[in-house]
HTML snippet that shows the backbone in 3Dmol.js (N, CA, C, O; Angstrom):
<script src="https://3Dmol.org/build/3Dmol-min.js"></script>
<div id="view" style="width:600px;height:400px;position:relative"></div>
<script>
const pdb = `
ATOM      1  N   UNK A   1       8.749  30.270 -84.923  1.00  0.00           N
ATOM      2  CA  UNK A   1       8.544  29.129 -84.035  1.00  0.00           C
ATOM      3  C   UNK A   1       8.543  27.860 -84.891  1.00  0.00           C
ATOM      4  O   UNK A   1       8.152  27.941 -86.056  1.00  0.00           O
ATOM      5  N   UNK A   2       8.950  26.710 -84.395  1.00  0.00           N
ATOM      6  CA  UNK A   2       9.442  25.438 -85.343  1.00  0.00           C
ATOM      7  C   UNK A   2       8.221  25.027 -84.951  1.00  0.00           C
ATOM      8  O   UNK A   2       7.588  25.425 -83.973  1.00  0.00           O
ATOM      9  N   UNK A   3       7.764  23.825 -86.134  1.00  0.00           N
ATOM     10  CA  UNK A   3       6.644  23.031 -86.651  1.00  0.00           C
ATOM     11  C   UNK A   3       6.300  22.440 -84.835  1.00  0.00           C
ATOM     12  O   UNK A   3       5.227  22.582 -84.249  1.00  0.00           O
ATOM     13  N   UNK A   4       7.445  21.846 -84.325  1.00  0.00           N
ATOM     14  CA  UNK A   4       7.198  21.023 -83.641  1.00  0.00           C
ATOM     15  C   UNK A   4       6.888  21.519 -82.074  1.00  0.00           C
ATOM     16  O   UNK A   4       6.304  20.706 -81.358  1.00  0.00           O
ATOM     17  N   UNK A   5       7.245  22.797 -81.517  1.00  0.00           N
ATOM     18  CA  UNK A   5       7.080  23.988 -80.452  1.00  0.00           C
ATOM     19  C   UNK A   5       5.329  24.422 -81.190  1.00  0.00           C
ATOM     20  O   UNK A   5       4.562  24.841 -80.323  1.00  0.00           O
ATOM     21  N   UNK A   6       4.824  24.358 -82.384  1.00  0.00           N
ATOM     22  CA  UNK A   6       3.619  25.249 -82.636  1.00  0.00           C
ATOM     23  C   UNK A   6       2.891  24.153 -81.986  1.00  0.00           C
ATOM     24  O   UNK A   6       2.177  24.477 -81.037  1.00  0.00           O
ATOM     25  N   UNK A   7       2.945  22.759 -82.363  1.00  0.00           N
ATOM     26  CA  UNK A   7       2.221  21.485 -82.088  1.00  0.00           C
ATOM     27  C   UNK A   7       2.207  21.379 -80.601  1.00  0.00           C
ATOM     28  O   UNK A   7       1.090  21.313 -80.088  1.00  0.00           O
ATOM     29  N   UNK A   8       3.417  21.345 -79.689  1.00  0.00           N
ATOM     30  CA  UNK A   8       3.377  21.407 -78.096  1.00  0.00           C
ATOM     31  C   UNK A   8       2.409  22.704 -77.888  1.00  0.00           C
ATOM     32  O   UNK A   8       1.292  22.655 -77.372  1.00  0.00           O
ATOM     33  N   UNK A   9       2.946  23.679 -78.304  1.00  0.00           N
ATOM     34  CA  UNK A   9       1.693  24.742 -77.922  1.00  0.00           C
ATOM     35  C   UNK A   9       0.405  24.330 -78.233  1.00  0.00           C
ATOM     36  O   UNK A   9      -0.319  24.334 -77.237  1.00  0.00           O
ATOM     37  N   UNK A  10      -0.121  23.988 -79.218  1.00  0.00           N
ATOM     38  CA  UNK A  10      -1.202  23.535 -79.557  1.00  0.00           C
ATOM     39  C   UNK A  10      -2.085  22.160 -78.587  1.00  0.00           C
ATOM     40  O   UNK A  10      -3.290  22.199 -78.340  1.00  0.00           O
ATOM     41  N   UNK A  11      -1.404  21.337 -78.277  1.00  0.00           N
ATOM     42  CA  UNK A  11      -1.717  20.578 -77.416  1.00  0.00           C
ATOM     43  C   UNK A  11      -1.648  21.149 -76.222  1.00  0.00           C
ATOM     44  O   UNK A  11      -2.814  21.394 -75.914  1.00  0.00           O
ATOM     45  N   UNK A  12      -0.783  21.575 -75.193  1.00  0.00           N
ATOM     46  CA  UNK A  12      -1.117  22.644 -74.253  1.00  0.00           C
ATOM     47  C   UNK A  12      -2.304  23.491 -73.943  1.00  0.00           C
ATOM     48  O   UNK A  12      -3.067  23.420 -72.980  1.00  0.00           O
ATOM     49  N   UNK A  13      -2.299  24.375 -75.046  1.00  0.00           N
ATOM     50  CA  UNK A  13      -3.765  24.721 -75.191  1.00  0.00           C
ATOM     51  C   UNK A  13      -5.286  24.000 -75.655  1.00  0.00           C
ATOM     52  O   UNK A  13      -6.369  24.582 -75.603  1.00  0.00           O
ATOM     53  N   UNK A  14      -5.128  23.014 -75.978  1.00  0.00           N
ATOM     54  CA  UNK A  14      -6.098  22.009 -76.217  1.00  0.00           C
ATOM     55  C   UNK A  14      -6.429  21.609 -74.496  1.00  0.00           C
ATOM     56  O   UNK A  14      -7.537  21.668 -73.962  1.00  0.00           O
ATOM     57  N   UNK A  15      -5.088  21.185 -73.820  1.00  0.00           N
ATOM     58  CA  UNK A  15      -5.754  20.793 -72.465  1.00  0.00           C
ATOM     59  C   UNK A  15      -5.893  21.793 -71.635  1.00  0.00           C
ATOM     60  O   UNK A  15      -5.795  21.675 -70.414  1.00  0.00           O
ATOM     61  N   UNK A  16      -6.136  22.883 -72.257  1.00  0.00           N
ATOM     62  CA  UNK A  16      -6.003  24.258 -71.446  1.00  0.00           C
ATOM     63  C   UNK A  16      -5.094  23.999 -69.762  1.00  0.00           C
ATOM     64  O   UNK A  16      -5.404  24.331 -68.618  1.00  0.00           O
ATOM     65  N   UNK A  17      -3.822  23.216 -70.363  1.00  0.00           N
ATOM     66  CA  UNK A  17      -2.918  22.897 -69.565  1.00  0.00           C
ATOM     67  C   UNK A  17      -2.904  22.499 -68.089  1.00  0.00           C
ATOM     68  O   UNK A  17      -2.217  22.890 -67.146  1.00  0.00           O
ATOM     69  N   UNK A  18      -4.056  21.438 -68.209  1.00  0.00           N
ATOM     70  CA  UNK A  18      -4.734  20.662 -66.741  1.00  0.00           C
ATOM     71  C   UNK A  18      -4.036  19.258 -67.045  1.00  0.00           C
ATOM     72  O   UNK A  18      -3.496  18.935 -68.103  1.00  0.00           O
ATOM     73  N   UNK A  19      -4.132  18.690 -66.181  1.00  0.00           N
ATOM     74  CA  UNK A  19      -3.413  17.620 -66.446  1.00  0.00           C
ATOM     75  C   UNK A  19      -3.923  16.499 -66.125  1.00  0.00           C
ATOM     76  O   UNK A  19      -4.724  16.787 -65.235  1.00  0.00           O
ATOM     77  N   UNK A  20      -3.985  14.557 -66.424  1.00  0.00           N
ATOM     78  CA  UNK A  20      -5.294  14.287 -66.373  1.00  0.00           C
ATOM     79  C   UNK A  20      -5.282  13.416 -65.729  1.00  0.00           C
ATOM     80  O   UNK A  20      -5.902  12.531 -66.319  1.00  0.00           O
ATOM     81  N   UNK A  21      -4.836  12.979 -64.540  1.00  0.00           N
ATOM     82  CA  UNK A  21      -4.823  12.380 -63.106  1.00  0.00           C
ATOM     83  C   UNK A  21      -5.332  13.500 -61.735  1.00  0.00           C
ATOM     84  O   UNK A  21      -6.045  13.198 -60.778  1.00  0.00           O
ATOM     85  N   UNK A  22      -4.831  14.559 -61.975  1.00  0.00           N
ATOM     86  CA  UNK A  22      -5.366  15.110 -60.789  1.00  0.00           C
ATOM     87  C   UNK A  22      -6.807  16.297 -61.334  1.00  0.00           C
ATOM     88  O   UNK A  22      -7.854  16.464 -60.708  1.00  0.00           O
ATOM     89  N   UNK A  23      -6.419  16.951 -62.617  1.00  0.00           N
ATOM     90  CA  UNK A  23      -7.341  17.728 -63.026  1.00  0.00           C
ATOM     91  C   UNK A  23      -6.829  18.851 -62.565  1.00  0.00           C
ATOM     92  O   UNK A  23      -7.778  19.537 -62.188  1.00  0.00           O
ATOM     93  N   UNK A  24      -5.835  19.402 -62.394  1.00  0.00           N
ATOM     94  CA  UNK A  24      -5.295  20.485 -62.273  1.00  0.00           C
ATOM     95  C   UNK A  24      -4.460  21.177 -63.136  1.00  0.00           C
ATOM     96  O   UNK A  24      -3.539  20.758 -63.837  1.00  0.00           O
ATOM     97  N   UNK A  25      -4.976  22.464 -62.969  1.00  0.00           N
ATOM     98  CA  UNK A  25      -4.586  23.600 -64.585  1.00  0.00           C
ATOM     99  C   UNK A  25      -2.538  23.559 -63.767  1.00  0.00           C
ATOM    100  O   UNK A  25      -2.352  23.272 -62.584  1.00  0.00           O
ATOM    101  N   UNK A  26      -1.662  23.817 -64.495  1.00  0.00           N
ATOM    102  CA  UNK A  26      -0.099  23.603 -64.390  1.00  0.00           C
ATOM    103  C   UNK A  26       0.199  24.756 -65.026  1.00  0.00           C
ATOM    104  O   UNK A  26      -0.558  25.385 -65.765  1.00  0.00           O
ATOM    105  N   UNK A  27       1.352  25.036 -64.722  1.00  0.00           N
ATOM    106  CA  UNK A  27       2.366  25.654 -65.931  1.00  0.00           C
ATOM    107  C   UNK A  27       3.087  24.661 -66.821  1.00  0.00           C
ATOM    108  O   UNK A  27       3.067  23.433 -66.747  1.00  0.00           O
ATOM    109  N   UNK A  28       3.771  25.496 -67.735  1.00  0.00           N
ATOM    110  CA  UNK A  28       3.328  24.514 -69.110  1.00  0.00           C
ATOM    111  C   UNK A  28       4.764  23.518 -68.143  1.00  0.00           C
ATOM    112  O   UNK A  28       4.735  22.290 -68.211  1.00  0.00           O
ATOM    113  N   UNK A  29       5.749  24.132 -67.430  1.00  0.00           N
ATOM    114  CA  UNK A  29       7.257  23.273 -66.984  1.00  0.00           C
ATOM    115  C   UNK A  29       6.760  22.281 -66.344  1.00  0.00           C
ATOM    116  O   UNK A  29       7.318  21.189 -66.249  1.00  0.00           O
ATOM    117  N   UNK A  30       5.293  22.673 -65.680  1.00  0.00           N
ATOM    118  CA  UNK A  30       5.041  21.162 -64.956  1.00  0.00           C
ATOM    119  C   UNK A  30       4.474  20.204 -65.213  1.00  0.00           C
ATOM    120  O   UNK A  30       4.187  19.361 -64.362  1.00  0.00           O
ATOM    121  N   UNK A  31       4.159  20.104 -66.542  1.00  0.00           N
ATOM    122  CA  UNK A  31       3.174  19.331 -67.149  1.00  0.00           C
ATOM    123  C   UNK A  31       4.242  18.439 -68.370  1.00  0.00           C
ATOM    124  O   UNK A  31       5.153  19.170 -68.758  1.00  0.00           O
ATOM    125  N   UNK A  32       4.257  17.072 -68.981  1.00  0.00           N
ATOM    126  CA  UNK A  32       4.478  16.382 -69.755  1.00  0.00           C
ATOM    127  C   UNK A  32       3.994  15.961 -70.791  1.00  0.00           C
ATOM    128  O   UNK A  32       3.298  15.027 -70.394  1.00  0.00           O
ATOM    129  N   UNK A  33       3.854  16.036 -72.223  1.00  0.00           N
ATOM    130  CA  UNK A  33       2.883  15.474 -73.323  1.00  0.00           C
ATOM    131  C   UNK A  33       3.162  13.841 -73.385  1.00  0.00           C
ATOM    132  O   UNK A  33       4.200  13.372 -73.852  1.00  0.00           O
ATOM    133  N   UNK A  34       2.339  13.236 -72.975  1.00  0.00           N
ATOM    134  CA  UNK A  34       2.423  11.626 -73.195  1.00  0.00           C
ATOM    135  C   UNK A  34       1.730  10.897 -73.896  1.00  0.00           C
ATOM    136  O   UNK A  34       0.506  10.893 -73.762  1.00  0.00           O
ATOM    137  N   UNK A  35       2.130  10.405 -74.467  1.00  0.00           N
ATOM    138  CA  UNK A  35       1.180   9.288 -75.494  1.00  0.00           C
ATOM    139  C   UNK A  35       0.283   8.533 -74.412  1.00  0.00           C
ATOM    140  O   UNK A  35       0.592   7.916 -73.392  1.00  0.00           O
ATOM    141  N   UNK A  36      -1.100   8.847 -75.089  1.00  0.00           N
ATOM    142  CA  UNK A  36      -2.164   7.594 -74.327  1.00  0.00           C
ATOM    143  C   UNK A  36      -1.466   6.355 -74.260  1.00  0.00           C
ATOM    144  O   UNK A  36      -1.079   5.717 -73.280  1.00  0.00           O
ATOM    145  N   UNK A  37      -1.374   6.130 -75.481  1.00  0.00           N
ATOM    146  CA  UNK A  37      -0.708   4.194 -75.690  1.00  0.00           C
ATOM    147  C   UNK A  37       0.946   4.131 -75.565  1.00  0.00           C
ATOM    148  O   UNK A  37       1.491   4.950 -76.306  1.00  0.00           O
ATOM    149  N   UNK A  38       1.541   3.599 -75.045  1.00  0.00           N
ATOM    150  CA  UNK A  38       2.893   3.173 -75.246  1.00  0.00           C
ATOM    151  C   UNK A  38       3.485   2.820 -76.712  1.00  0.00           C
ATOM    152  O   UNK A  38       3.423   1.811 -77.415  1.00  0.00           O
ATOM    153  N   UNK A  39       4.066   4.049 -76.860  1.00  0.00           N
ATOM    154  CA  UNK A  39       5.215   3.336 -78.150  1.00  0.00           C
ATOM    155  C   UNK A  39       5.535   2.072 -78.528  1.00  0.00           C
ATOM    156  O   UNK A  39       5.468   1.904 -79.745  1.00  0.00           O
ATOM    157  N   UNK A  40       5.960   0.839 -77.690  1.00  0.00           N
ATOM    158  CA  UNK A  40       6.509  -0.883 -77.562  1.00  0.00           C
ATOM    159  C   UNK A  40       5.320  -1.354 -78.035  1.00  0.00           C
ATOM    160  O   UNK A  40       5.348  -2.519 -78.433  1.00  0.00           O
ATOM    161  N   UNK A  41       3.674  -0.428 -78.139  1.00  0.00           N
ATOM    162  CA  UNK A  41       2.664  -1.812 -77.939  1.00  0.00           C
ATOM    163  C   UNK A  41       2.283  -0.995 -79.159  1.00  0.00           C
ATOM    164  O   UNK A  41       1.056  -1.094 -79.178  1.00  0.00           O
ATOM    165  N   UNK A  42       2.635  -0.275 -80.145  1.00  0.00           N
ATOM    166  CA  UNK A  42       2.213  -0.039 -81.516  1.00  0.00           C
ATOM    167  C   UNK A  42       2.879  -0.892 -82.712  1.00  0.00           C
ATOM    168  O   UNK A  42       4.096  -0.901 -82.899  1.00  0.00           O
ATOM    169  N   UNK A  43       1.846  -1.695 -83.599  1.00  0.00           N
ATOM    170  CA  UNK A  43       2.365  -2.299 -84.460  1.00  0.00           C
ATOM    171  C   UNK A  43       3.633  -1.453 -85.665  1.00  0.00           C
ATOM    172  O   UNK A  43       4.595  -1.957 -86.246  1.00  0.00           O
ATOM    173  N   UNK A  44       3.068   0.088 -85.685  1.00  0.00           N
ATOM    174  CA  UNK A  44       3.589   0.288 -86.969  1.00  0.00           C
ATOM    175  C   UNK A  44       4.267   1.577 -86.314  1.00  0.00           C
ATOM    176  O   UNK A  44       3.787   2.246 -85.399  1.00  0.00           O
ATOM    177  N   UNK A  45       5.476   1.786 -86.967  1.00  0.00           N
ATOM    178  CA  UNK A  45       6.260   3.379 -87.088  1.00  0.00           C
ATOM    179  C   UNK A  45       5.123   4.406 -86.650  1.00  0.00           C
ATOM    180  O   UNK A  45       3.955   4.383 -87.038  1.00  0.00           O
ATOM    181  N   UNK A  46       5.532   5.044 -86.024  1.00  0.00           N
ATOM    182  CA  UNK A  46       4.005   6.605 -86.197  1.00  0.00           C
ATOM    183  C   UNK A  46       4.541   7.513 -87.292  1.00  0.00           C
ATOM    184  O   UNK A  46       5.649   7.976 -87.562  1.00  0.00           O
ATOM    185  N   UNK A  47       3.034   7.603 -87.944  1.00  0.00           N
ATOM    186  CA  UNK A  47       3.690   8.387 -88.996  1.00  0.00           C
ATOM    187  C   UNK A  47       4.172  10.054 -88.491  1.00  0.00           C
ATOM    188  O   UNK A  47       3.776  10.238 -87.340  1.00  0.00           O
ATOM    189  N   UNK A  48       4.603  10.768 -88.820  1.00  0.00           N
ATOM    190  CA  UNK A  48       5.250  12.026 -88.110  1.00  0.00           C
ATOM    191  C   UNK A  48       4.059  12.959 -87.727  1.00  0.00           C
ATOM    192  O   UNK A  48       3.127  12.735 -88.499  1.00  0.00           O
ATOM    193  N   UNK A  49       3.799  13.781 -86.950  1.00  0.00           N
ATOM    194  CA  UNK A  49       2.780  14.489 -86.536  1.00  0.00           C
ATOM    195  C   UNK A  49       3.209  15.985 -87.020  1.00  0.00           C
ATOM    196  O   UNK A  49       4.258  16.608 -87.188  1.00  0.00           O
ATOM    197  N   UNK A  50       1.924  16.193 -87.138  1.00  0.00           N
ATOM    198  CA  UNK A  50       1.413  17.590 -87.851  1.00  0.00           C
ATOM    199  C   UNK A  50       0.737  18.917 -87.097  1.00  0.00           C
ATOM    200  O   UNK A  50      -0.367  18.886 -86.554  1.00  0.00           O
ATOM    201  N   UNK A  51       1.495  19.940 -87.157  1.00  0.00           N
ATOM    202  CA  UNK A  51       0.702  21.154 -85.843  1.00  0.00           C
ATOM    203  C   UNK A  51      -0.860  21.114 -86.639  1.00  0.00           C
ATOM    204  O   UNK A  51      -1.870  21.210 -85.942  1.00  0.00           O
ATOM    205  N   UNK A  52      -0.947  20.994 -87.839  1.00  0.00           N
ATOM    206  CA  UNK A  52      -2.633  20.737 -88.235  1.00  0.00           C
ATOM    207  C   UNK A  52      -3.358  19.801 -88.091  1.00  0.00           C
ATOM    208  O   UNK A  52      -4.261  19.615 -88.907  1.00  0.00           O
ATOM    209  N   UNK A  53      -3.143  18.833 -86.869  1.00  0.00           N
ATOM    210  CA  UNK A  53      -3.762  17.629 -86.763  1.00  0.00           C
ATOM    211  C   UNK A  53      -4.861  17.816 -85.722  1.00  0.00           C
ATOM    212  O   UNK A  53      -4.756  18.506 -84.707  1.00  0.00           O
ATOM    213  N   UNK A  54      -6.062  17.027 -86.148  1.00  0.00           N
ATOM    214  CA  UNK A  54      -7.481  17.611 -85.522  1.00  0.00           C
ATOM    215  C   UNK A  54      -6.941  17.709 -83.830  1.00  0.00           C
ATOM    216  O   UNK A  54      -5.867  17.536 -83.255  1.00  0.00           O
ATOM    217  N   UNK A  55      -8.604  18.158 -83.342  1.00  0.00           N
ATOM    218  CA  UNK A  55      -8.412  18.286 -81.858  1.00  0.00           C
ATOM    219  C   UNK A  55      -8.566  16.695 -81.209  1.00  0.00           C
ATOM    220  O   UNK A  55      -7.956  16.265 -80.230  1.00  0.00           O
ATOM    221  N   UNK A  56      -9.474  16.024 -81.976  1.00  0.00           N
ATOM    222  CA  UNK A  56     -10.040  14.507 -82.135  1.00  0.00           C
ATOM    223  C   UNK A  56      -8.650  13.676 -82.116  1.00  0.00           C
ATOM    224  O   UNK A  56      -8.351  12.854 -81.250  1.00  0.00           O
ATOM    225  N   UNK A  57      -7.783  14.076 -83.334  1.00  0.00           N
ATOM    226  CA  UNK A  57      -6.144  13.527 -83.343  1.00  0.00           C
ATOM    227  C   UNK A  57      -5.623  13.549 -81.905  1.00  0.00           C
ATOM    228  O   UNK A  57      -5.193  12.532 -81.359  1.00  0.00           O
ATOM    229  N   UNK A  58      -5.694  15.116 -81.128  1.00  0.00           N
ATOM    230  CA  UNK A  58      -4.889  15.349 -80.120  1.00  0.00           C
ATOM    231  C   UNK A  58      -5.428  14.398 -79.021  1.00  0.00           C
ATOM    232  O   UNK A  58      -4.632  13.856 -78.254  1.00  0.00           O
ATOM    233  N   UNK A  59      -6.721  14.189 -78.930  1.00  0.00           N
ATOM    234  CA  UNK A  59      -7.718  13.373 -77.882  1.00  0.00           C
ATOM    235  C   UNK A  59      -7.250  12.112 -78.125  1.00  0.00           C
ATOM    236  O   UNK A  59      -6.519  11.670 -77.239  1.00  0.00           O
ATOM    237  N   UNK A  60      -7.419  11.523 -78.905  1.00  0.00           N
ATOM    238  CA  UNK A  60      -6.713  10.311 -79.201  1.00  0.00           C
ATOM    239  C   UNK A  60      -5.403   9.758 -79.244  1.00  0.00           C
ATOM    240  O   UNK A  60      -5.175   8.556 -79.113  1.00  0.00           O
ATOM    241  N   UNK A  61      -4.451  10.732 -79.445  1.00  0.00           N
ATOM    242  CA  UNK A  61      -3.297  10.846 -79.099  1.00  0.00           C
ATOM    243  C   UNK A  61      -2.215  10.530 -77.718  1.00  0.00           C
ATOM    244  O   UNK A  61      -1.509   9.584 -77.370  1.00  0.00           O
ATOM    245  N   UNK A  62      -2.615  12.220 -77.052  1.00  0.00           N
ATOM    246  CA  UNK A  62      -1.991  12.647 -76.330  1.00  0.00           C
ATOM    247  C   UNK A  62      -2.735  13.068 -74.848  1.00  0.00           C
ATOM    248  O   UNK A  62      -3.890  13.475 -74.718  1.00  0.00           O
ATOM    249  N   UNK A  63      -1.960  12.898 -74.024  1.00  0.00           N
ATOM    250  CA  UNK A  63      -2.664  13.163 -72.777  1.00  0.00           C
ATOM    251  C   UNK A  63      -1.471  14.262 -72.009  1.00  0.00           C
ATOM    252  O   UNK A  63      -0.380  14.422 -72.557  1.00  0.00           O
ATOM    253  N   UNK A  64      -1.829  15.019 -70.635  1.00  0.00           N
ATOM    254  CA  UNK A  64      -0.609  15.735 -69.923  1.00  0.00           C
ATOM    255  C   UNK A  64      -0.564  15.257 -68.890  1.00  0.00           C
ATOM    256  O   UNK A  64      -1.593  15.193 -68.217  1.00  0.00           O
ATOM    257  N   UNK A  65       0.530  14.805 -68.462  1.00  0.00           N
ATOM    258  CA  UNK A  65       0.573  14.396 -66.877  1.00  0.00           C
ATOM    259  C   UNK A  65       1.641  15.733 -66.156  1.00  0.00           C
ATOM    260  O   UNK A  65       2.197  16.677 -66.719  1.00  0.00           O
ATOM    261  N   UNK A  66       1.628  15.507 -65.366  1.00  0.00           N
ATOM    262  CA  UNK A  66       1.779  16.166 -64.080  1.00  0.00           C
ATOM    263  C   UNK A  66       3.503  15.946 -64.222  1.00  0.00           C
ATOM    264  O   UNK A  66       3.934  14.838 -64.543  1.00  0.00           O
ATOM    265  N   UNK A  67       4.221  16.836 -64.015  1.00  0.00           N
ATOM    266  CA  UNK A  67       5.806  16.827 -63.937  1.00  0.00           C
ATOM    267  C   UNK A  67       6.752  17.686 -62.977  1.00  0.00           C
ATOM    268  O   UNK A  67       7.133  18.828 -63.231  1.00  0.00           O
ATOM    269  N   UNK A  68       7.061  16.966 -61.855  1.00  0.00           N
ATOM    270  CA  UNK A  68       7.424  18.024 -60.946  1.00  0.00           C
ATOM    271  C   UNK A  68       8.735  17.357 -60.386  1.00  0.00           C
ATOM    272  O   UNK A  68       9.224  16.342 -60.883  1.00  0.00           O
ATOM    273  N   UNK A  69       9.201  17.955 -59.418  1.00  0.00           N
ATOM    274  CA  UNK A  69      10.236  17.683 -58.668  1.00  0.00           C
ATOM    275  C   UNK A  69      10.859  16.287 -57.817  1.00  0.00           C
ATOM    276  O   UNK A  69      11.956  16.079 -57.300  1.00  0.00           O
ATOM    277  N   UNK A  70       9.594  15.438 -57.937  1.00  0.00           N
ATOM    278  CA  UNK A  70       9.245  14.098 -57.753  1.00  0.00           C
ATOM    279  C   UNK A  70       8.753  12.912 -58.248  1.00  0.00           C
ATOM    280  O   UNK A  70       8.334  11.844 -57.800  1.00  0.00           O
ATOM    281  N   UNK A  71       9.011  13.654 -59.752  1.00  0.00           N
ATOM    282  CA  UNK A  71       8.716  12.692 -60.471  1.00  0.00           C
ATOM    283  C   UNK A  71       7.358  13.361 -62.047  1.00  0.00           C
ATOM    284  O   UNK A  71       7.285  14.396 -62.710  1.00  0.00           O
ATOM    285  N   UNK A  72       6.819  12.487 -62.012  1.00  0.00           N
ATOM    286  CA  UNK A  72       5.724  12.666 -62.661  1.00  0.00           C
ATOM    287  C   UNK A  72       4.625  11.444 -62.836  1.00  0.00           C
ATOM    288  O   UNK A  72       5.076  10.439 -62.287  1.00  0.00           O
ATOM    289  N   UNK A  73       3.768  11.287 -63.225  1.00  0.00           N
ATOM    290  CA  UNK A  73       2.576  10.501 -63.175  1.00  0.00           C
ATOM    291  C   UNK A  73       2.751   9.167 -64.664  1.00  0.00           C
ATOM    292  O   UNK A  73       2.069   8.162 -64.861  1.00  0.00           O
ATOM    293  N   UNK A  74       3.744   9.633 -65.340  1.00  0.00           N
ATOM    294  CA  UNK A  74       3.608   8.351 -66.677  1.00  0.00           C
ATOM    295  C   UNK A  74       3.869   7.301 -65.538  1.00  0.00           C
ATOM    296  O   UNK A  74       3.127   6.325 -65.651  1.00  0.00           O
ATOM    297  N   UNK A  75       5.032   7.226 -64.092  1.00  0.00           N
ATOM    298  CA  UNK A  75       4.787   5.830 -63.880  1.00  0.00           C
ATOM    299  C   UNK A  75       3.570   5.092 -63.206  1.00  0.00           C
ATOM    300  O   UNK A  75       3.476   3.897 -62.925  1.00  0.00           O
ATOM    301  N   UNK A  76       2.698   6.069 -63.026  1.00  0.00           N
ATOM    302  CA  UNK A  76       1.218   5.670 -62.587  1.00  0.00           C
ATOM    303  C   UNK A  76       0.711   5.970 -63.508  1.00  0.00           C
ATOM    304  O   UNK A  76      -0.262   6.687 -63.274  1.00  0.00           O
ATOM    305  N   UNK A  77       0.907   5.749 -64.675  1.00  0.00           N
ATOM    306  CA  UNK A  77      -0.052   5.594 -65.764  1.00  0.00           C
ATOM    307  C   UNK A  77       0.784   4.178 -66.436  1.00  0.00           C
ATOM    308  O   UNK A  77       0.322   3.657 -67.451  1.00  0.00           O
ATOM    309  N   UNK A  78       1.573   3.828 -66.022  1.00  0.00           N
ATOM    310  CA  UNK A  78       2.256   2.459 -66.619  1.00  0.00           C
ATOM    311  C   UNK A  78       2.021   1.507 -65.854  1.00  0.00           C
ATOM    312  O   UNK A  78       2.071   0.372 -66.327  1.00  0.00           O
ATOM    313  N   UNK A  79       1.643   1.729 -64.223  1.00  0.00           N
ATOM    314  CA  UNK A  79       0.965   0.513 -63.650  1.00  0.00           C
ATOM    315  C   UNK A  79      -0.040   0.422 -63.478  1.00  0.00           C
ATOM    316  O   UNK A  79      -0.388  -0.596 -62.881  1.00  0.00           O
ATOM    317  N   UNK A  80      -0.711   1.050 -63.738  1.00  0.00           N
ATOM    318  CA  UNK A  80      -2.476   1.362 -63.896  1.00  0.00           C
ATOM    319  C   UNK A  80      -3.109   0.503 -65.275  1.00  0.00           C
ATOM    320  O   UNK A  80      -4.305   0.585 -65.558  1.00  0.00           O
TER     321      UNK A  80
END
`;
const viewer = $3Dmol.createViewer("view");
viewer.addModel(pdb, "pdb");
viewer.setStyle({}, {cartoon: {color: "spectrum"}});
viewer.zoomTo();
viewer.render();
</script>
């Protein structure tokens, strides 16, 4: 399994794959890994991410939204 599939798994299982607008557990197809903060509003490059990066990293990080057939929730997390 590649560095970067161990890290999605890893975050997956960190949110024991609930997602965090509605609070509902997903399968992993319906769910999205999204950056808390927007990419455009970070001063610096991100440095590359690591499947050994704390759970604290992942909290601070990354959030799951909801991904389905209608869309998904980043654009209610971009006008919010």
């Amino acid at each position: 399994m590649s560095q970067t599939k161990k890290l999605i798994q890893k975050i997956l299982d960190f949110y024991s794959y609930t997602d965090v607008i509605e609070q509902r557990k997903r399968a992993a197809h319906e769910l999205v890994i999204d950056h808390r903060f927007p990419m455009e509003r970070w001063d610096n490059a991100e440095k590359s991410l690591s499947v050994d990066m704390s759970d604290d990293e992942i909290l601070r990080k990354f959030q799951l939204l909801k991904k389905d057939s209608s869309g998904n929730h980043n654009l209610l997390k971009s006008r919010a």
